[in-house]
N, C-alpha and C positions, 0 to 999 in steps of 0.2 A: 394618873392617867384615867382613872373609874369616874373621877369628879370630872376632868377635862372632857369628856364624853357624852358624861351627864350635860355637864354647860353647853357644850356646842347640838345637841337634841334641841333643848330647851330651846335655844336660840330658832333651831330651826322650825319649829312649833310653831315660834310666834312669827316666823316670816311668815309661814303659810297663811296662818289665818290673818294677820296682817295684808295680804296677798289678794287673800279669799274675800275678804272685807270691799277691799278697791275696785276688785271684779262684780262683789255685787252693787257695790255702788255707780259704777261707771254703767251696768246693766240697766238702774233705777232711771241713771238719767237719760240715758238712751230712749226707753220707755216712758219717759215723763216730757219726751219732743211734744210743742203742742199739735195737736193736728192743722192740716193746710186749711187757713178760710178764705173765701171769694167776697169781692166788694159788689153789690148791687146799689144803684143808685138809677136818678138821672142826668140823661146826656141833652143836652144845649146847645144850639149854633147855628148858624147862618149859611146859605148856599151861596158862597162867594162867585160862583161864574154868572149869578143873575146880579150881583149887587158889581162884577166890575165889567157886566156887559155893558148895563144904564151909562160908561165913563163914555165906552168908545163906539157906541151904538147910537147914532143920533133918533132914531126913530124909536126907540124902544125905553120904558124903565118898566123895573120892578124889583120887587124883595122877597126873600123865600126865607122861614125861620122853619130850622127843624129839631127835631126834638126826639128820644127812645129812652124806654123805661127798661129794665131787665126786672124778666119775670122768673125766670128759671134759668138754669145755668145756661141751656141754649135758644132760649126763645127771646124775644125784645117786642114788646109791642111799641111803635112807632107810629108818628105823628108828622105834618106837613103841612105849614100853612102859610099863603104868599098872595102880592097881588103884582098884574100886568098892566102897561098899557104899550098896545105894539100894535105900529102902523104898519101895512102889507102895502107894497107894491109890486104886482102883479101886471100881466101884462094889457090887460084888457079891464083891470079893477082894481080902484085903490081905498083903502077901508082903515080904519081905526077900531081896536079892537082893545075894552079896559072892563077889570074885574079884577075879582078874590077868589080863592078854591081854598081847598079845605083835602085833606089825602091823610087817609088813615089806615092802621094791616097792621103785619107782624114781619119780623125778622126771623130767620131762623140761623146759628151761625153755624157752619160747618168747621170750623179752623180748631183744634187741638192747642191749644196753648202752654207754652213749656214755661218752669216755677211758677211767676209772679204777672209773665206777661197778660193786657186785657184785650189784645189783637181780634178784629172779626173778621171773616169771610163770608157775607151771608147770600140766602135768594130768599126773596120776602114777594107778598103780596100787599097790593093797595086799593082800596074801595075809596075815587075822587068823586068832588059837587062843585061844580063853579058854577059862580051867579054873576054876568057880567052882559053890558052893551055893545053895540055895533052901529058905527058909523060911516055911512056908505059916500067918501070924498067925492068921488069921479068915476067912471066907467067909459066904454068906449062898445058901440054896437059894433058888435062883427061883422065884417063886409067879405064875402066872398066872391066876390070882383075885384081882386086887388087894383085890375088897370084904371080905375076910376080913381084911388089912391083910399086911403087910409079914412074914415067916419068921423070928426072931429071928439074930443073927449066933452063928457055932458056932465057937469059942476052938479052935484044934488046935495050931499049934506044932509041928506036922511039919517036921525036916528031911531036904532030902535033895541028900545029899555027890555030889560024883563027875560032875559034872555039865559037860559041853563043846560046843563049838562052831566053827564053820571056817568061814567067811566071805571074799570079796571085794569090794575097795572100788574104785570109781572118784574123785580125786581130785581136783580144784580149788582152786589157793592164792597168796597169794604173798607173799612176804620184801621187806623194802625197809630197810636198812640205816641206822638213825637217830641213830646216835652211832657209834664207830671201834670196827668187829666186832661189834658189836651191832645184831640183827637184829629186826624187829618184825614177825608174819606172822600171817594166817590162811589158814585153808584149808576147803572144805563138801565134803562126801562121799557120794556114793549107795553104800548097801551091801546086798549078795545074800547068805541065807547057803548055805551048800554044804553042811552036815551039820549035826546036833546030834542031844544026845543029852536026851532029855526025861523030866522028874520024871515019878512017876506022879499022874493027876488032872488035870493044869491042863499049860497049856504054857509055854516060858521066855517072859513077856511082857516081861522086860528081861535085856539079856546084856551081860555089864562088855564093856567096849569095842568093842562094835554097837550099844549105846543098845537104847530103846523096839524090837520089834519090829512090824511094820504085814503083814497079811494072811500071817501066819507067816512072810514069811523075806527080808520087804524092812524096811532100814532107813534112816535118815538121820543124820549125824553132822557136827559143827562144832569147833573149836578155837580160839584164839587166843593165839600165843604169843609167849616173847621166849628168844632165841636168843643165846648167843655163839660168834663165829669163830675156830678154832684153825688160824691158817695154818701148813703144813707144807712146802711146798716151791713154787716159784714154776715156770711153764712157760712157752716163748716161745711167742707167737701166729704162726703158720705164715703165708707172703706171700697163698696163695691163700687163707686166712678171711677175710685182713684185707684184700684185696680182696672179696671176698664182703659181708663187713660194712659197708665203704663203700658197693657198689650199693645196698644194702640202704636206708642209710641216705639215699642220694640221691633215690629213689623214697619214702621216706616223706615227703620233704621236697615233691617235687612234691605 
């Protein structure tokens, strides 16, 4: 019985530490999880509502490439560059109107993204240039004597070269990632302009990458694009974000 007691101790010794062993190894791995890292690269693509307006827009082509870098986890500096050509008919003035611009800012994203997702919500700013002509078709002098009837339209075919403009955009958009690196976004824009430089006679009533202008020097602008991701190097997510990022996400859940 003395021996029997001895052997089942013994026995139970080594479960423990047998036990103790799995516990700390099971701890080891736990602790040796790698940390979470974020992909930074750049993004590439096209504003498809300019490239499938040109199909059903007889008056109108153009092409818009855009492009963002990530700098930090919530910042993106961002890029935009495209060209117009797009006839106005108006009612009193018909004009051709063809250029390039150039729109460059930053992104900032507000969106919280849960494991692996790279989803953005951002509001960005843009500092635009466009360098483009103006072609003055036809115009119609105003008669204010309707009863005599309507001023017949006067054929000119003025152009005139040399023609610019400097604008800023306030930005609204976002990316949401719908196949592996390929992005699907839009974005709507309020745009101020800062300067231009004006034909003579009439004023720029469209300016390639400001759109229509509204009471000389306010505009509105939209996009819609598809994007792909060039990952370039990967960064670990710091303890105090990803603390940050869980409060975050604990309070959204309340």
């Amino acid at each position: 019985m003395k021996y029997i007691s001895k052997f089942t101790f013994s026995i139970a010794l080594v479960l423990l530490a047998f036990l103790g062993n799995a516990q700390e190894e099971k701890t080891v791995k736990k602790d040796s999880i790698p940390p979470k890292t974020e992909r930074y690269g750049l993004r590439v693509g096209v504003d498809l509502f300019k490239l499938t307006r040109s199909f059903y827009e007889k008056d109108y082509r153009g092409i818009e490439l855009v492009g963002d870098y990530r700098l930090t986890r919530k910042h993106y500096l961002a890029v935009e560059l495209g060209n117009e050509n797009k006839t106005v008919d108006d009612d009193q003035i018909n004009f051709t109107t063809k250029g390039s611009y150039i729109r460059v800012g930053f992104d900032y994203n507000s969106y919280q993204n849960w494991l692996d997702m790279e989803n953005i919500i951002s509001i960005g700013l843009r500092y635009g240039v466009s360098s483009f002509s103006q072609t003055l078709n036809s115009y119609e002098i105003y008669n204010p004597n309707q009863y005599f009837g309507e001023n017949p339209a006067v054929i000119a075919g003025d152009e005139y070269s040399g023609l610019s403009a400097q604008w800023i955009e306030v930005v609204a958009g976002m990316k949401a990632e719908v196949f592996n690196n390929v992005f699907i976004g839009f974005s709507f824009r309020l745009n101020r302009l800062m300067s231009q430089k004006l034909p003579n006679n009439f004023d720029n009533l469209y300016i390639p990458g400001f759109n229509r202008t509204y009471n000389g020097d306010f505009g509105v602008g939209f996009n819609y694009t598809v994007s792909y991701f060039i990952p370039l190097y990967k960064s670990t997510v710091k303890a105090k974000e990803k603390a940050k990022a869980k409060a975050k996400a604990k309070e959204k859940k309340k």
